[in-house]
C-alpha positions as CSV (number, residue, x, y, z in Angstrom):
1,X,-35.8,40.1,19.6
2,X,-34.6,37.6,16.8
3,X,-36.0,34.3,16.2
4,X,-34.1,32.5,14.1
5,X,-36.1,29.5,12.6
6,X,-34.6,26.5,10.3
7,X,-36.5,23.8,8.4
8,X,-35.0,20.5,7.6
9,X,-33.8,22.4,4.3
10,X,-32.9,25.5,4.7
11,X,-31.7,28.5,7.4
12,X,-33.6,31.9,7.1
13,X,-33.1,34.7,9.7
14,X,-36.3,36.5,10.8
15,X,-36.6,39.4,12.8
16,X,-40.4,38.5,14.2
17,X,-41.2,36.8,17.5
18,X,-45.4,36.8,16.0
19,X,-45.5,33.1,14.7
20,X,-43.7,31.4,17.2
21,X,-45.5,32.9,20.1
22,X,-48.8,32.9,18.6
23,X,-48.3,29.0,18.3
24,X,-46.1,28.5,21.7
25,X,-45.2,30.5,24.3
26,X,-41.3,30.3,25.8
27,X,-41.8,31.8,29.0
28,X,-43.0,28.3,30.8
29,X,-46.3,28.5,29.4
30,X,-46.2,26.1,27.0
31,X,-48.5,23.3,26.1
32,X,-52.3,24.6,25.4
33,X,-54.7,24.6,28.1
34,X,-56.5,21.0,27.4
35,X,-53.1,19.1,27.3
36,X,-50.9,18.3,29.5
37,X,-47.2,18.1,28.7
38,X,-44.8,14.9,28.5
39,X,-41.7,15.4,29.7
40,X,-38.5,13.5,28.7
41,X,-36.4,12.3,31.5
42,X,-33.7,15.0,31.5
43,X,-36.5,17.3,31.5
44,X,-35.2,19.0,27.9
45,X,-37.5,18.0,25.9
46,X,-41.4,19.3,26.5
47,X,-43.8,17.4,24.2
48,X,-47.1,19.1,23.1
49,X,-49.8,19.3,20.6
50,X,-51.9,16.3,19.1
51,X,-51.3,13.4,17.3
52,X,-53.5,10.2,15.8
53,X,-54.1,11.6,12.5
54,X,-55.6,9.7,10.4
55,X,-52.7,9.7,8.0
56,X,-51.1,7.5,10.7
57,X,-53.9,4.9,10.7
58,X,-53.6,4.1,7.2
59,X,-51.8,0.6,6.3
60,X,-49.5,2.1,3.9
61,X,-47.9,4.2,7.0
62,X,-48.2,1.3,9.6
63,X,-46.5,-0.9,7.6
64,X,-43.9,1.4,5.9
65,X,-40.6,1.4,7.7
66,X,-39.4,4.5,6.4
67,X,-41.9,6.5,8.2
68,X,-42.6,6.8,11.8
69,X,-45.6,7.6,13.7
70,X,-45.1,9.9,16.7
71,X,-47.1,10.0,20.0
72,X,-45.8,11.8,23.1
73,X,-43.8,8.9,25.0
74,X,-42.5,7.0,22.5
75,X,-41.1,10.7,20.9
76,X,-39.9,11.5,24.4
77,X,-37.7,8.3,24.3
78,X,-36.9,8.7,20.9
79,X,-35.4,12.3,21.5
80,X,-33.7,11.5,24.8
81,X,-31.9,8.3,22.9
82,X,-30.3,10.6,19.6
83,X,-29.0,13.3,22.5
84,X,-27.0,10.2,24.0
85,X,-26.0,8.6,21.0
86,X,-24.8,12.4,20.1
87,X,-23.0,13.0,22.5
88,X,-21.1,9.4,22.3
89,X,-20.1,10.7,18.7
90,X,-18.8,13.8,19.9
91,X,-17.3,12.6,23.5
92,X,-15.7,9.4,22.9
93,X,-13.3,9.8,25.2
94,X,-16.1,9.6,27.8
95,X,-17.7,6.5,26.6
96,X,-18.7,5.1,30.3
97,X,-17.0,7.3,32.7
98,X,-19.4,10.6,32.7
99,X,-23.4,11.3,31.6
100,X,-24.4,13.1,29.5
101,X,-24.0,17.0,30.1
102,X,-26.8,18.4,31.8
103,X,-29.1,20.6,29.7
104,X,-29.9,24.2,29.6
105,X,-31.8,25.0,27.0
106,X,-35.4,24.0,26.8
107,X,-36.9,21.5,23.4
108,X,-40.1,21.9,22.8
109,X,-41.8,19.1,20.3
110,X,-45.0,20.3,18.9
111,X,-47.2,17.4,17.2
112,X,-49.5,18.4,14.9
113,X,-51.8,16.0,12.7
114,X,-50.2,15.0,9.7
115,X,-52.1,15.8,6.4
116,X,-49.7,14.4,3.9
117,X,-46.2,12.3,4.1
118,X,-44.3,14.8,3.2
119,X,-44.4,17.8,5.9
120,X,-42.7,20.1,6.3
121,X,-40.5,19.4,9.9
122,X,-39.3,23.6,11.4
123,X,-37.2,24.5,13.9
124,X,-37.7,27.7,15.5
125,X,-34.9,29.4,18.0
126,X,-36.0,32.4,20.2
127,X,-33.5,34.0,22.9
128,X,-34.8,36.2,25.5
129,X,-33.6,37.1,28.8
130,X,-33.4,33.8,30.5
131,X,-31.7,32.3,27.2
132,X,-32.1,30.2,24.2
133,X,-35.3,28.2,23.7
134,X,-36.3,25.9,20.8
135,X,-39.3,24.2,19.4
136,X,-39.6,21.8,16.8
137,X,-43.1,21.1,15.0
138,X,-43.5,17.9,13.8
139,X,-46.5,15.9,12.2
140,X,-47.1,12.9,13.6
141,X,-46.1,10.9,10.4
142,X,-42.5,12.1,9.2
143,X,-40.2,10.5,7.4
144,X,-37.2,8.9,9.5
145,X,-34.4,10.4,8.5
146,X,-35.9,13.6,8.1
147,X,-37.6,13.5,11.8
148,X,-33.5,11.9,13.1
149,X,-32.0,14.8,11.4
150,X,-34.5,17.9,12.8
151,X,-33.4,16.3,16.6
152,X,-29.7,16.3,15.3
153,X,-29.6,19.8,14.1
154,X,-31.3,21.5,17.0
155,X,-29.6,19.4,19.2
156,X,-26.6,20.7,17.6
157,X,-27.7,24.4,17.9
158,X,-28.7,24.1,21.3
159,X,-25.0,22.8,22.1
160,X,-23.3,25.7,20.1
161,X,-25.5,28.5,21.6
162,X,-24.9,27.0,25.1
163,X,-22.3,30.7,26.0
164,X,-25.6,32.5,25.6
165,X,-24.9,35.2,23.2
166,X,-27.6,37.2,21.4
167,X,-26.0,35.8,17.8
168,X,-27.4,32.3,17.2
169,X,-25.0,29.8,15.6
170,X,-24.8,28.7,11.9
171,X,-24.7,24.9,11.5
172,X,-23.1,23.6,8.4
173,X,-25.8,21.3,6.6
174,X,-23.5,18.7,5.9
175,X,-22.5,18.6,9.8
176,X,-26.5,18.0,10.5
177,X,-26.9,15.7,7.6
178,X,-23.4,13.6,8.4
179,X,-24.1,13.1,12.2
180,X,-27.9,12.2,11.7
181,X,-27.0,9.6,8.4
182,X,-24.2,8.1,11.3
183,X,-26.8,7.9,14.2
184,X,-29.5,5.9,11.5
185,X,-26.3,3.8,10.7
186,X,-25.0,2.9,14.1
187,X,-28.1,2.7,16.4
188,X,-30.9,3.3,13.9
189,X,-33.5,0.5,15.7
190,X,-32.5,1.7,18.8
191,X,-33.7,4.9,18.8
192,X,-36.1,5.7,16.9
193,X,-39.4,4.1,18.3
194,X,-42.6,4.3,16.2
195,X,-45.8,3.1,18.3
196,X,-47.2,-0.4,17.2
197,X,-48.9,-1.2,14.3
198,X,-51.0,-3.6,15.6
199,X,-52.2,-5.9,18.3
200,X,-51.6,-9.4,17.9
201,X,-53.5,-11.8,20.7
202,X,-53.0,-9.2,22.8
203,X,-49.5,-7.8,22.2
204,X,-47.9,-4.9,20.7
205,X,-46.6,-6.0,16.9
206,X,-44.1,-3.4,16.5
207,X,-42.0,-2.2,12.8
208,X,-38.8,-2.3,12.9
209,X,-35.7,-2.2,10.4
210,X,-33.9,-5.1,9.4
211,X,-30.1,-3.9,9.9
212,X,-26.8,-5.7,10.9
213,X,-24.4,-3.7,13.4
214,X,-20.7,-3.7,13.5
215,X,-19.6,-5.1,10.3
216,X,-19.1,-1.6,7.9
217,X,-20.4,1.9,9.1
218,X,-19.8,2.9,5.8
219,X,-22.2,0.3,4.2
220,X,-25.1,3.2,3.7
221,X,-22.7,5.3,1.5
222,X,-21.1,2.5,-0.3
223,X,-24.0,1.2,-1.6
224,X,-25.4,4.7,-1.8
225,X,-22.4,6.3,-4.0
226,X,-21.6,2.9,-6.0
227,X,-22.1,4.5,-9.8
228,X,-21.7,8.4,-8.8
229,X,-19.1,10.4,-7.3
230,X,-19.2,11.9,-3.6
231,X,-19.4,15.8,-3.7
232,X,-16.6,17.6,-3.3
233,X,-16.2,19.7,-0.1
234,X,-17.4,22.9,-2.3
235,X,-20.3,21.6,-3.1
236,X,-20.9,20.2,0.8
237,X,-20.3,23.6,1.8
238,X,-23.3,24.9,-0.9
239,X,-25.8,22.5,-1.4
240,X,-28.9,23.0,-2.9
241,X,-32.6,22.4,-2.0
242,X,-32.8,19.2,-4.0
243,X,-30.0,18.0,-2.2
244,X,-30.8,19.0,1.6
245,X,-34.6,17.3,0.9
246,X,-32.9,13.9,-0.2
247,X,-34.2,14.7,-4.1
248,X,-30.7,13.6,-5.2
249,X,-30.7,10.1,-4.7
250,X,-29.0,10.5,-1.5
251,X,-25.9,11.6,-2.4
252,X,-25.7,14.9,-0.6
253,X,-26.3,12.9,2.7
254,X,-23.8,9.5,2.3
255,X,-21.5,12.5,1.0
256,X,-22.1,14.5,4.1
257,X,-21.7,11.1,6.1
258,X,-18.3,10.0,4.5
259,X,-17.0,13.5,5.3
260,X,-18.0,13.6,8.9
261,X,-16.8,10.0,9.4
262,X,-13.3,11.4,7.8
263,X,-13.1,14.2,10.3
264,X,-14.0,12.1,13.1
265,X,-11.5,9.7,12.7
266,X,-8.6,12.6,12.6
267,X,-6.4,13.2,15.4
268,X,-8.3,14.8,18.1
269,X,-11.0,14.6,15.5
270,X,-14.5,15.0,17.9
271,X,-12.5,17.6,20.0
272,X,-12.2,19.5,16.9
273,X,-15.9,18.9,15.9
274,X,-16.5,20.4,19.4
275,X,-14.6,22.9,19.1
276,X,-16.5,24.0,16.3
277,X,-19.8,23.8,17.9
278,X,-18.3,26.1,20.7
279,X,-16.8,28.9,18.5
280,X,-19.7,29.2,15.7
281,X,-21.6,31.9,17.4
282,X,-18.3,33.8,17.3
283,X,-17.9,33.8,13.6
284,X,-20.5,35.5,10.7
285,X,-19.6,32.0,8.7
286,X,-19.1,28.8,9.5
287,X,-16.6,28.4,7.4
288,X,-14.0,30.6,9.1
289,X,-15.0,28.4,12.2
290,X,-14.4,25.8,10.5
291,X,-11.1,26.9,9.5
292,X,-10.3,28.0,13.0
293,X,-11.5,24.6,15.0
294,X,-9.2,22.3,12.7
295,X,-5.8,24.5,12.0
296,X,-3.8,21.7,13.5
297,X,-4.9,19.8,10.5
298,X,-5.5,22.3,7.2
299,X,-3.4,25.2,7.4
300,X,-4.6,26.4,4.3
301,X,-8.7,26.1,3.1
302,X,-6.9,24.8,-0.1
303,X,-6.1,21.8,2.3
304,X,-8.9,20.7,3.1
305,X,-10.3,20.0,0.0
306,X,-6.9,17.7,-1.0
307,X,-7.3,16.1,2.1
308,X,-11.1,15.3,1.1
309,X,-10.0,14.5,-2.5
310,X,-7.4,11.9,-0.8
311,X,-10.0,10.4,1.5
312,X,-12.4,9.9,-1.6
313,X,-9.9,8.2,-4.1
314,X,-8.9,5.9,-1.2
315,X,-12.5,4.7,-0.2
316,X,-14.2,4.7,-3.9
317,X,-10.8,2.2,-4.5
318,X,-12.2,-0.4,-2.0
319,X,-15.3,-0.1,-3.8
320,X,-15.1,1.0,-7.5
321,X,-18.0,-0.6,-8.7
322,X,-19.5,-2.4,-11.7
323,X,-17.0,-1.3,-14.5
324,X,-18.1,1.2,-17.3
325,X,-18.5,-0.3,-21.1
326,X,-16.5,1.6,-23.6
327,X,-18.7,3.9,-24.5
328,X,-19.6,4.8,-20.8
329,X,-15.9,5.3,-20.1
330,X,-15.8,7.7,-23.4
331,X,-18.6,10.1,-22.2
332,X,-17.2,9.7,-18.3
333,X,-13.7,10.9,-19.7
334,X,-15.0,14.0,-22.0
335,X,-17.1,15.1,-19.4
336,X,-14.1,15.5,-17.0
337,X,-12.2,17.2,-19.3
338,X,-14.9,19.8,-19.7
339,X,-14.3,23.0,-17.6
340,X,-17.9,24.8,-17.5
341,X,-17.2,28.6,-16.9
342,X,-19.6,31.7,-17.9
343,X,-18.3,34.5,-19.8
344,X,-19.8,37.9,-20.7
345,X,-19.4,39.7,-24.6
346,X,-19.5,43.4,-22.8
347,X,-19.4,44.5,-19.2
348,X,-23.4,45.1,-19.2
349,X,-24.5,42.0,-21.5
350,X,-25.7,39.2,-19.3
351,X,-22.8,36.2,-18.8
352,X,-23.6,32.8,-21.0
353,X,-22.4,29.5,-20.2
354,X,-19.9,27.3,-22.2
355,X,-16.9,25.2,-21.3
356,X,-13.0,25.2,-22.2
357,X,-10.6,22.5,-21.9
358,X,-7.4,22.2,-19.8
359,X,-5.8,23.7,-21.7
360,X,-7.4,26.9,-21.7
361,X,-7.6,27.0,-17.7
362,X,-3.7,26.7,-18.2
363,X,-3.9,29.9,-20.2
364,X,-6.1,32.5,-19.3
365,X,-6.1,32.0,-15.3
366,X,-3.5,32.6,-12.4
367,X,-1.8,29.8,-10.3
368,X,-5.4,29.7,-7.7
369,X,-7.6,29.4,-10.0
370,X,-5.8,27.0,-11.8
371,X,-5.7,24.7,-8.3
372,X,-9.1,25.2,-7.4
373,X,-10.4,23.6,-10.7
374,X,-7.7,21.1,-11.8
375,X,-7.4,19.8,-8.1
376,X,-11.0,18.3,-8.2
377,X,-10.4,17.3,-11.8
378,X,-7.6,15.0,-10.3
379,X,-9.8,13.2,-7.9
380,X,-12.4,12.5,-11.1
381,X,-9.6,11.4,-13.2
382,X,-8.5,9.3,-10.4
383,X,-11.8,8.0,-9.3
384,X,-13.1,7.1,-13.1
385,X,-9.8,5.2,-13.8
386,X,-10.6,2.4,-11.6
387,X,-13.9,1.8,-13.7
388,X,-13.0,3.2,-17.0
389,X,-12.9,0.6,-20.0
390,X,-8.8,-0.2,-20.6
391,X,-8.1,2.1,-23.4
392,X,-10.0,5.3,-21.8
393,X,-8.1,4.2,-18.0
394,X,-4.8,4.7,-20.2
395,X,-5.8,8.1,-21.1
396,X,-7.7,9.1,-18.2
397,X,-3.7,8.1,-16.0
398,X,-2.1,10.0,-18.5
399,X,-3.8,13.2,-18.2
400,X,-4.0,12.6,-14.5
401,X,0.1,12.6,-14.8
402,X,0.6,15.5,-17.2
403,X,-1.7,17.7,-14.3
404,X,0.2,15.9,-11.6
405,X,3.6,17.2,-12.9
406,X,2.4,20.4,-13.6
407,X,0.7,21.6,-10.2
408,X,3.2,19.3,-8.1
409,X,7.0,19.4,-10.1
410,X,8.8,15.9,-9.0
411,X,6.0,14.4,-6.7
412,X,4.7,12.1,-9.0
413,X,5.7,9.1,-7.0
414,X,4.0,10.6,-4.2
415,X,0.0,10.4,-4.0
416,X,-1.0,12.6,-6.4
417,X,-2.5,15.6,-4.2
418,X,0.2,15.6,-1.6
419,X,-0.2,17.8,1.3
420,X,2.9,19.9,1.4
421,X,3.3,22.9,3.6
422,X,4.1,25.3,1.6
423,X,1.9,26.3,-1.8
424,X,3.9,25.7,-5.2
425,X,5.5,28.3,-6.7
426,X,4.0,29.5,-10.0
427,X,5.6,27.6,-13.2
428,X,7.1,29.5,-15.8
429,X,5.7,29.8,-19.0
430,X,7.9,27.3,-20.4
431,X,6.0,24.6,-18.6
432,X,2.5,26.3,-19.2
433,X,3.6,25.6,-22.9
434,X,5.3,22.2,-22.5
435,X,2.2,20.7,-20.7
436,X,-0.2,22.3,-23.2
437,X,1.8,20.0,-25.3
438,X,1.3,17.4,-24.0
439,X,-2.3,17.7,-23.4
440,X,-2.8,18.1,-26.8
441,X,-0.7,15.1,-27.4
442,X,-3.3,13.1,-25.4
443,X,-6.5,14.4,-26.7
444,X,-5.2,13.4,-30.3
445,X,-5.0,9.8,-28.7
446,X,-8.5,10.0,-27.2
447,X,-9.8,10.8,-30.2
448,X,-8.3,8.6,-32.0
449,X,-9.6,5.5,-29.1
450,X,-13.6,7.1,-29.6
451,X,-13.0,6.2,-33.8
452,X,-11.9,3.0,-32.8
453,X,-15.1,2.8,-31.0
454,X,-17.7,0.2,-32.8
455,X,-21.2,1.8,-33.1
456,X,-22.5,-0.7,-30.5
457,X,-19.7,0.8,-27.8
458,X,-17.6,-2.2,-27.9
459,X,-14.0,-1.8,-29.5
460,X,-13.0,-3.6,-32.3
C-alpha cells in the first residue's frame, strides 16, 4: 500500500499506511465514535474532528481577515464553493450548461484545535481496492490562502487520479499556487466563510474582505511584483520552501498566478490544463506532461520559457513601476550582467561559486547553454530598461541588441525572443569574436557612466 501525503509546502512519498489510519480510517469508518460527521452537499467532502480552540476566540483572530476560523458547516460550504469555482476555471466552455462533474473520490477534513497561527495544513492520499481517498487536517484557525490552496491542490489530485491507477499524480506547485491565488482574486468573499465574530443585538457580525470584482484580475500580482521581477519558468518549476510557505514576499505565488493566467488564456488553454491533470499519473515528472498536454503550443521546452519571457516583458511594461535612481539602475544593470556558475580546481575538490560575464558564457559553452542563460538575461535587460535611470536604459538596450543579434541573426526588428520553428544554427566563431567586441565596447561605456556617477547617485 502507498500513501502518498503532501503539506501545503512540500510532496514526500511514503510507503506507510500507520499514521493515516491510526488518525482516520478510509474504509467508511471515519469520524470518531462521539462525533458525528457533516457532509457537504455533493457528499465529497466528510468533515470530522473538533474545533473552538481557544486560539480562535482570541480578538486578534476574530478580527484579522487573513485568517479564518473553521467549524464543520461553514467549511462544508467553503469546500463545496472552491470545487465549483474550480471547475469554472478549468471548464469554461461549460459556464451554465452542465454541473459540476460528479465525484468519486472521497475528502475527508479533519479539524483539529489550533495551537498556534501558523499550522501546519497535510494532505494525505491512500489508494486501496475501492480507490483513491484523501484527508486533509486542518486547525481550526489557518491562514486563508494557505487553507484556499490545501482544497485547490487535493482537489486537483483528486481530479488527476480520477483513471484509478496505483501511481498517484505529481502536481506542479505553481499549478496549486496559480489556481488557488486566481480563486482568492476572482471570488475570494464568496467562498471562503469564516463563522461570525460576534453578535450584535442579536445578529451574526460577520469579517469579511474589502475587494472590488471585475476591474483587473491581475491587480494581486501587479501590486505584488511592482519593484521585483516574476520568476522565470525554471525557477516556477523548482521553488524552494521559502517560496511555497509565502516567506518571499509573495512572489512565488503572483508568479505562479501570472503564469497560470498566461496559460489559460492560450488557445484551447483550460483544455490543455485538463489535459494535464488527466495524463500526470502517466508520466514519472510533471514536466514531460507538461510538455506532452501543450505541444500545440511549445514544440520545444526551450519554448516555453521565451513564450513566458514574452508574456512578462509585455505585462511588467503596463506596469513598470516607480523608476530607479542612478545609482539603483547601476547595481540593477551589474547584477544582470553577472553570470553565477560553480567551478571545481580538480575533479575531487568540492565546486566554489563565482560569476563570469557575457562574455565568457560566449566562450567556454555550446550553443544550449548559451540560450538557456542569455535568454532569461534578455527578459532582465528588457524588464530593467523600462525603470532604469536614462544613461544605464541606454546601456542596458545596447547590450540587449548585441545578445539579440547574436542568438537571433536579422530579427532584431522582431520582438526580441521570437518564437521561430526551428532552433538557430550555431554562429561561427567569427561572430563569437565580433560580439565579444562589442560587449566589451559597452562595458567600457558603463564604466565610464558609474564614474560620472556623483557620490550621492545623482549624475552630474
Amino acid at each position: 500500500m502507498t500513501v502518498q501525503r503532501f503539506n501545503v509546502s512540500t510532496i514526500q512519498r511514503l510507503f506507510t499506511a500507520g499514521a493515516l489510519l491510526a488518525a482516520l480510517s478510509l474504509n467508511g469508518q471515519t469520524a470518531p465514535a462521539e462525533v458525528t460527521p457533516t457532509r457537504s452537499v455533493s457528499g465529497q467532502f466528510v468533515i470530522t474532528g473538533t474545533a473552538g480552540s481557544r486560539l480562535a476566540a482570541t480578538p486578534a483572530v476574530a478580527t484579522n481577515a487573513d485568517f479564518i476560523r473553521l467549524e464543520p458547516a461553514p467549511l462544508a460550504v467553503s469546500a463545496e464553493r472552491i470545487r465549483e469555482a474550480l471547475h469554472r476555471e478549468l471548464n469554461p466552455e461549460s459556464w451554465g450548461l452542465n454541473p459540476v462533474t460528479p465525484p468519486r473520490a472521497k475528502i475527508y477534513l479533519v479539524l483539529h484545535q489550533a495551537q498556534t497561527t501558523d499550522e501546519t495544513v497535510t494532505v494525505v492520499s491512500r489508494h486501496s481496492a475501492n480507490g483513491w481517498d484523501y484527508q486533509v487536517r486542518l486547525p481550526d484557525v489557518v491562514p486563508r490562502t494557505r487553507f484556499v490552496r490545501a482544497v485547490t491542490g487535493v482537489l486537483l489530485l483528486e481530479n488527476a487520479n480520477r483513471d484509478d491507477r496505483e501511481r498517484s499524480a505529481e502536481i506542479p506547485a505553481w499549478l496549486i499556487d496559480g489556481l488557488s491565488e486566481k480563486l482568492l482574486a476572482a471570488e475570494g468573499p464568496k467562498i471562503v466563510l469564516s463563522p461570525p465574530a460576534r453578535l450584535v443585538t442579536g445578529r451574526a457580525d460577520s469579517r469579511t474582505l474589502a475587494t472590488i470584482q471585475g476591474l483587473d484580475p491581475l491587480a494581486g500580482p501587479r501590486r505584488m511584483l511592482r519593484g521585483q521581477t516574476p520568476l522565470t519558468f525554471a525557477q516556477l518549476s523548482w521553488p524552494t520552501a521559502t517560496q511555497l510557505a509565502g516567506a518571499d514576499g509573495g512572489v512565488y505565488r503572483a508568479s505562479a498566478q501570472l503564469f497560470v493566467e498566461q496559460l489559460l488564456g492560450l488557445p484551447a488553454g483550460p483544455a490543455h490544463l485538463r489535459t494535464l491533470l488527466a495524463s500526470l499519473p502517466d508520466f514519472y515528472n510533471w514536466q514531460t506532461a507538461f510538455q506532452s498536454a501543450f505541444r500545440e503550443n511549445f514544440r520545444r521546452p526551450l519554448d516555453v520559457e521565451k513564450w513566458w519571457a514574452l508574456q512578462v516583458v509585455s505585462f511588467m511594461s503596463r506596469d513598470p513601476g516607480p523608476a530607479w535612481t542612478p545609482e539603483v539602475s547601476r547595481d540593477k544593470l551589474a547584477e544582470i550582467l553577472r553570470v553565477p556558475v560553480e567551478m571545481r580546481l580538480a575533479s575531487n575538490a568540492l565546486p566554489t561559486h563565482t560569476e563570469i560575464s557575457f562574455q565568457a558564457v560566449l566562450r567556454n559553452f555550446d550553443r544550449s547553454q548559451q540560450a538557456a542563460i542569455l535568454l532569461p538575461k534578455l527578459r532582465d535587460l528588457e524588464m530593467s530598461q523600462l525603470r532604469m535611470a536614462p544613461q544605464f536604459a541606454v546601456l542596458a538596450s545596447g547590450y540587449r541588441e548585441v545578445l539579440t543579434d547574436y542568438l537571433e541573426p536579422g530579427k532584431r526588428a522582431r520582438p526580441p525572443l521570437h518564437l521561430g520553428k526551428h532552433p538557430p544554427r550555431a554562429p561561427s566563431k567569427s561572430a563569437v569574436t565580433g560580439t565579444v567586441k562589442k560587449l566589451d565596447a559597452l562595458d567600457a561605456q558603463r564604466r565610464a557612466a558609474e564614474s560620472a556617477l556623483k557620490p550621492d547617485g545623482g549624475a552630474p
